[in-house]
C-alpha positions as CSV (number, residue, x, y, z in Angstrom):
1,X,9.5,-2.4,-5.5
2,X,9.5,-1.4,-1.7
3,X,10.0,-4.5,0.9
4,X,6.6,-4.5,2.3
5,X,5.2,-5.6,-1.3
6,X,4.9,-9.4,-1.2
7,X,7.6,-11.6,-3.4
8,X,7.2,-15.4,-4.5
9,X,4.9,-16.7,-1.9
10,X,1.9,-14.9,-3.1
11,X,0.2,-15.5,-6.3
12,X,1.5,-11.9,-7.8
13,X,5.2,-11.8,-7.1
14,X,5.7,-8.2,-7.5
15,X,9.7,-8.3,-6.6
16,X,10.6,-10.2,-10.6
17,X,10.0,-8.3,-13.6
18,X,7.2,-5.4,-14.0
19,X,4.2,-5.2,-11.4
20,X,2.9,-2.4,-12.9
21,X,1.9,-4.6,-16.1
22,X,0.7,-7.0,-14.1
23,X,-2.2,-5.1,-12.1
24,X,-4.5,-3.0,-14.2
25,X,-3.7,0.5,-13.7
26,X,-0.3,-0.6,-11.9
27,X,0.5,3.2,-12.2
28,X,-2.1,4.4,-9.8
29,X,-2.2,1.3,-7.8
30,X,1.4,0.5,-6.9
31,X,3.7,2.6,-5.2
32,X,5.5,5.5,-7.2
33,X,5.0,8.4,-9.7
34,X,1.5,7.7,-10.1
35,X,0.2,7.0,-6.7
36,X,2.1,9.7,-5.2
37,X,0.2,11.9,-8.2
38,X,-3.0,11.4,-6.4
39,X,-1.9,11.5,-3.1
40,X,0.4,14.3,-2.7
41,X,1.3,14.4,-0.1
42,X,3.9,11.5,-0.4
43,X,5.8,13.5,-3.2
44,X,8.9,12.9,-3.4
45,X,9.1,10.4,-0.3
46,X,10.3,7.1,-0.9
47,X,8.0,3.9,-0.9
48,X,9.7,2.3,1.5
49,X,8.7,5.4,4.0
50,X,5.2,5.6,3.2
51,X,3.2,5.7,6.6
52,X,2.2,2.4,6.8
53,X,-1.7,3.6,6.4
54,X,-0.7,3.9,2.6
55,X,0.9,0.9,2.7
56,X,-1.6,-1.3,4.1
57,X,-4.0,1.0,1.6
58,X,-1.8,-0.6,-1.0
59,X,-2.0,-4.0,0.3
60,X,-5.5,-3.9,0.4
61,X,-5.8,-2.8,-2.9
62,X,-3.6,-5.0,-4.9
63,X,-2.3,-8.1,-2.3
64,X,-5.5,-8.1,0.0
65,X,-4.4,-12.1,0.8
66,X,-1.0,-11.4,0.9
67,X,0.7,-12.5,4.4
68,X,1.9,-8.5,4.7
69,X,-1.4,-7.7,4.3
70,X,-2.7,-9.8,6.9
71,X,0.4,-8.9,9.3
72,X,-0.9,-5.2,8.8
73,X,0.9,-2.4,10.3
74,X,1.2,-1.6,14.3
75,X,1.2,2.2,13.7
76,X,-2.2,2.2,11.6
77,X,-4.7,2.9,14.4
78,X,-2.5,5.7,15.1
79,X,-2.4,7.6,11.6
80,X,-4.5,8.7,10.3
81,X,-5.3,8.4,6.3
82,X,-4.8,12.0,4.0
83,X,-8.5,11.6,2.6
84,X,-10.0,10.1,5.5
85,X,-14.2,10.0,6.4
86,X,-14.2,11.4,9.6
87,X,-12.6,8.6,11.7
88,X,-8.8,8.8,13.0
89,X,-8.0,5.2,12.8
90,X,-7.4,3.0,10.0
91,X,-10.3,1.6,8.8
92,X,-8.4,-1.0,6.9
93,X,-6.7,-2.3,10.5
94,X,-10.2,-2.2,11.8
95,X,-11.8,-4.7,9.2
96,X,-8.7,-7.1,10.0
């Protein structure tokens, strides 16, 4: 699992063992194959250089009280998400 995923201080620790058993549809979820299926755009890049919008989409998603989370990402008002609604910031970033 990529850096930016929290480890032992948060309730999932998604560096030991497998985190994609642990959250329900880990596959799609998580960073990897399965993600990067339904947003292809990453294809082929490696999780730890996702644009941090996917990351902190990630966060969100499965670590929303995670301290990474929280941190977010100092790029994000700058990219701008693959399937976005019209608006060029992160939306995520904004909520923070």
């Amino acid at each position: 699992m990529p850096s930016w995923l929290p480890g032992d201080d948060y309730m999932t620790n998604f560096k030991v063992g497998d985190p994609y058993v642990r959250v329900d549809d880990g596959y799609a979820r998580l960073p990897g194959a399965g993600y990067e299926a339904l947003h292809p755009e990453l294809k082929g890049l490696n999780p730890e250089d996702y644009p941090d919008i996917h990351k902190l989409r990630i966060l969100s998603d499965v670590a929303p009280y995670s301290r990474e989370y929280n941190q977010g990402f100092p790029s994000c008002p700058t990219q701008k998400p693959s399937r976005t609604r019209g608006r060029g910031s992160c939306r995520f970033h904004d909520e923070l």
